[in-house]
Structure formats: C-alpha cells, structure tokens
C-alpha positions, 0 to 999 in steps of 0.5 A: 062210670064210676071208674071215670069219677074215681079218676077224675077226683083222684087226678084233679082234686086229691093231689096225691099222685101228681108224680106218678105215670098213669100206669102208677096211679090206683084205680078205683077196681084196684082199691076194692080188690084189696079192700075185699082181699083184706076182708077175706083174709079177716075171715070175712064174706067179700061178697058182702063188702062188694055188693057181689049177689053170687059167689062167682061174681066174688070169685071172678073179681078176686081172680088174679089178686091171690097171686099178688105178693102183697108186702107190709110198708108204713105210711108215714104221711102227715094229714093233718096236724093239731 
C-alpha cells in the first residue's frame, strides 16, 4: 500500500520525473535500499532505519543491492531561491 502512494505523489504531485518511462522512475523499495545501503556503509545498524525485527529480514531486503555499481554524480538542481 505505500508503495501505491509512493507512486501516486511521486507521479502526480512532485513533477520530477514527467520525462521519465515508467521503468525510470525511483520507487519507493528502491530509495529505502539506498538509504540503508548508505547507513550501512556509514557503520550503521540498517536494521534500525528500516524498522527490520531480525537481521535476515535486513539481509533479505539488502540482497542484490551490494552488487550494484553505485557512482558519485552532483545534483545540480535549484530548489528554491532566496
């Protein structure tokens, strides 16, 4: 269900990724991975930021994540100006 909602604002209300395909777009799993991926590699329990009771929960959502090459890029966006 909140994958569902995820979608919904992400493709209705934020207007980030109009141009993007479907297939493109970041999902709500995928942003968690990374958020624990990035805790973890902090020295960080994931298990704490995703809310996981046992660690092969954390070790069955982080599976497959490890292998991805992972590259530093800079966002160069705008939010808001002062």
């Amino acid at each position: 269900m909140i994958s569902r909602e995820f979608k919904s604002i992400r493709d209705s209300q934020v207007g980030l990724y109009e141009n993007y395909q479907e297939g493109e777009k970041p999902t709500f799993h995928e942003i968690r991975a990374l958020g624990e991926k990035l805790y973890k590699d902090q020295g960080k329990d994931p298990k704490q930021l995703g809310g996981w009771a046992s660690e092969k929960m954390v070790k069955n959502y982080d599976s497959g994540h490890s292998e991805i090459r992972w590259i530093n890029a800079v966002a160069d966006l705008k939010i808001a100006e002062i």
